[in-house]
C-alpha positions in Angstrom: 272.9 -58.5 161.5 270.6 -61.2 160.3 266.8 -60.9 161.4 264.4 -64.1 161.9 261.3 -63.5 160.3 258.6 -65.9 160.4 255.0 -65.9 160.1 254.2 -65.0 163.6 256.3 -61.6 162.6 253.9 -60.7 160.1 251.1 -61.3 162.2 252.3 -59.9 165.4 252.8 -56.9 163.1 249.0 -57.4 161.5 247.5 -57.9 165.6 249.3 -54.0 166.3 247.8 -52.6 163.1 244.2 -53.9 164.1 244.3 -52.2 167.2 244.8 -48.9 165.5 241.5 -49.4 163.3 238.6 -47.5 164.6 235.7 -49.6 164.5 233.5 -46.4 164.2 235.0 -46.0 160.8 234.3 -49.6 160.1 230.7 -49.0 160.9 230.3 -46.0 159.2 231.4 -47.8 156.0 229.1 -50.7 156.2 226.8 -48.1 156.7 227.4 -46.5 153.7 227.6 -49.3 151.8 224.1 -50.5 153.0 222.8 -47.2 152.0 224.3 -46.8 148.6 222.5 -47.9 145.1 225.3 -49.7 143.9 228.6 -50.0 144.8 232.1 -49.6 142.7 235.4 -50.2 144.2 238.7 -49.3 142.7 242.3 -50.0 143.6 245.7 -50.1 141.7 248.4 -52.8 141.9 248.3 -55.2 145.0 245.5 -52.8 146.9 243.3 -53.4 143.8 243.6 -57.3 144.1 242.6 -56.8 147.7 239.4 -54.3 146.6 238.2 -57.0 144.0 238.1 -59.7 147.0 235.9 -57.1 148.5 233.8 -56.8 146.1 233.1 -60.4 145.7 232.1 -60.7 149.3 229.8 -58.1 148.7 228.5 -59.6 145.9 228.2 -62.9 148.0 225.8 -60.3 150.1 224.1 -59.9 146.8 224.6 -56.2 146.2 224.9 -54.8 143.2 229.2 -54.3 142.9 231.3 -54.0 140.1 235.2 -53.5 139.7 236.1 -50.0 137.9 237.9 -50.5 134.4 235.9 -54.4 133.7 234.4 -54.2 130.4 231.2 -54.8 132.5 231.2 -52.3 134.9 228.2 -49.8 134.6 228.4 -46.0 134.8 228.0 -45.2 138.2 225.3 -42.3 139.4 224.0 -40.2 142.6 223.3 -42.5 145.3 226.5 -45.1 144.2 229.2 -45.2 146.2 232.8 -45.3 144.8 234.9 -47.3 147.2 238.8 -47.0 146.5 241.3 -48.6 148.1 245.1 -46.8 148.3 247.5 -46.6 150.7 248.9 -43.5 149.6 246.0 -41.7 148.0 247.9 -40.3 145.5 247.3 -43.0 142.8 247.1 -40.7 139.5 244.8 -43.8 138.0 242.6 -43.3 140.5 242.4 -39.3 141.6 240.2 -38.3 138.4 238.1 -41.3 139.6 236.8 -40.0 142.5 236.8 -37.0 140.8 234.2 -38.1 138.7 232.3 -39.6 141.0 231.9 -36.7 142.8 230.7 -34.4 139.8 227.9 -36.8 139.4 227.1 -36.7 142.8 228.2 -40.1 144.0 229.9 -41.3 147.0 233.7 -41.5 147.8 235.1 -43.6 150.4 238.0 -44.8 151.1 240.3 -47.0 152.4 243.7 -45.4 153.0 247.0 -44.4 154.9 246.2 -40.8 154.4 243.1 -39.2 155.0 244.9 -35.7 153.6 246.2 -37.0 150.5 244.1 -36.2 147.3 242.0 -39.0 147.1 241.1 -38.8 150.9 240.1 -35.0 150.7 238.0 -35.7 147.8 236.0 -38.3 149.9 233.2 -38.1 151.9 234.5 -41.1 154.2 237.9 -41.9 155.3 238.3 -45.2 157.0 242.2 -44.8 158.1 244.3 -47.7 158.3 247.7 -48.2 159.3 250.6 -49.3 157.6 253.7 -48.2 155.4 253.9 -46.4 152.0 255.0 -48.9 149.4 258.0 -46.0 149.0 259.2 -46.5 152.4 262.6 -46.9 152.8 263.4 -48.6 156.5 262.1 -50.9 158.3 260.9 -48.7 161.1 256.9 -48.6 160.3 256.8 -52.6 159.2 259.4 -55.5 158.5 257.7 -56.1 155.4 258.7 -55.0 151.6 256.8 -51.6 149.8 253.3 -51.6 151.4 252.6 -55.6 152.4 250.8 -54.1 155.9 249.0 -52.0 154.4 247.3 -54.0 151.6 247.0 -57.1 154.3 245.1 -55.1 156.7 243.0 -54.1 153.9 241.7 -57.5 153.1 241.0 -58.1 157.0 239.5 -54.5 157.3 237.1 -55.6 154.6 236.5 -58.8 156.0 235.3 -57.6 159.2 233.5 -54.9 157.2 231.0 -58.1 155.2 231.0 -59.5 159.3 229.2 -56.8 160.2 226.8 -56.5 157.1 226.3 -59.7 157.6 225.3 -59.3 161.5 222.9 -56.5 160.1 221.3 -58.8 157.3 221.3 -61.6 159.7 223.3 -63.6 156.6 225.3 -66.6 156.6 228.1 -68.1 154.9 225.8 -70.8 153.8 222.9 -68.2 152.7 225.9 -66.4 151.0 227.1 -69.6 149.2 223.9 -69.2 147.2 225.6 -66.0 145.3 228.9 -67.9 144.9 230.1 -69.1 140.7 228.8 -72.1 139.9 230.2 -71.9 136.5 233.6 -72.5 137.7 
């Protein structure tokens, strides 16, 4: 049996996933991100490239972000907030992250499939998002290959997440520009 995919599959597939978000979540999370001294976010593979978007829009907000593992990045403290990104939440690159963070009395949030996995019971905030494990097998969770849902609703999750910091700051695009490379 041959299947027609097209771009309107993917999103039809991205529109069902959005309704499963809960925008309290959401809100909770630009919340804590408001709150928190700095910010680090962390992924691995794909859901990394998505988390390091992220934190260029937040650096377009002009908070204080960095990308764990760049030769830049500072150490983070209490009142940080580690932000990870990982569909499974199982990552072992990124368990004795949060680990850390938590022994020096950061945050940990995170962006995830499972809320019970390591990573999400090590966290102080789980913002659930749906999808498929990158393991999956079928197609009976998404049409896509490994975990495609999962890191696309990611990026729009936060995307609507800088929306809504942005309705808070009462920011712009344009006032954002300000923060964008100039050295490019």
């Amino acid at each position: 049996m041959t299947n027609n995919y097209n771009i309107h599959s993917i999103m039809a597939e991205l529109h069902a996933a959005a309704d499963e978000v809960a925008d309290k979540q959401l809100d909770q999370l630009a919340e804590a991100i408001a709150d928190s001294g700095r910010i680090f976010v962390a992924g691995a593979g794909r859901s990394g490239l998505m988390m390091r978007a992220f934190a260029m829009r937040l650096m377009h907000l002009g908070l204080d972000v960095y990308v764990v593992g760049e030769t830049v990045t500072r150490s983070i403290a209490k009142g940080d907030l580690l932000l990870i990104g990982t569909g499974s939440g199982e990552t072992r690159s990124l368990i004795p992250m949060a680990e850390k963070a938590r022994s020096l009395e950061a945050t940990v949030a995170t962006l995830t499939l499972s809320a019970s996995s390591t990573i999400g019971r090590l966290a102080h905030l789980n913002v659930q998002l749906p999808g498929a494990p990158k393991n999956q097998l079928d197609q009976e969770a998404s049409i896509q290959p490994m975990g495609s849902l999962f890191e696309q609703i990611l990026l729009v999750v936060c995307d609507t997440v800088i929306l809504k910091m942005m309705q808070k700051q009462r920011s712009s695009g344009s006032a954002m520009y300000g923060n964008h490379a100039n050295l490019e």
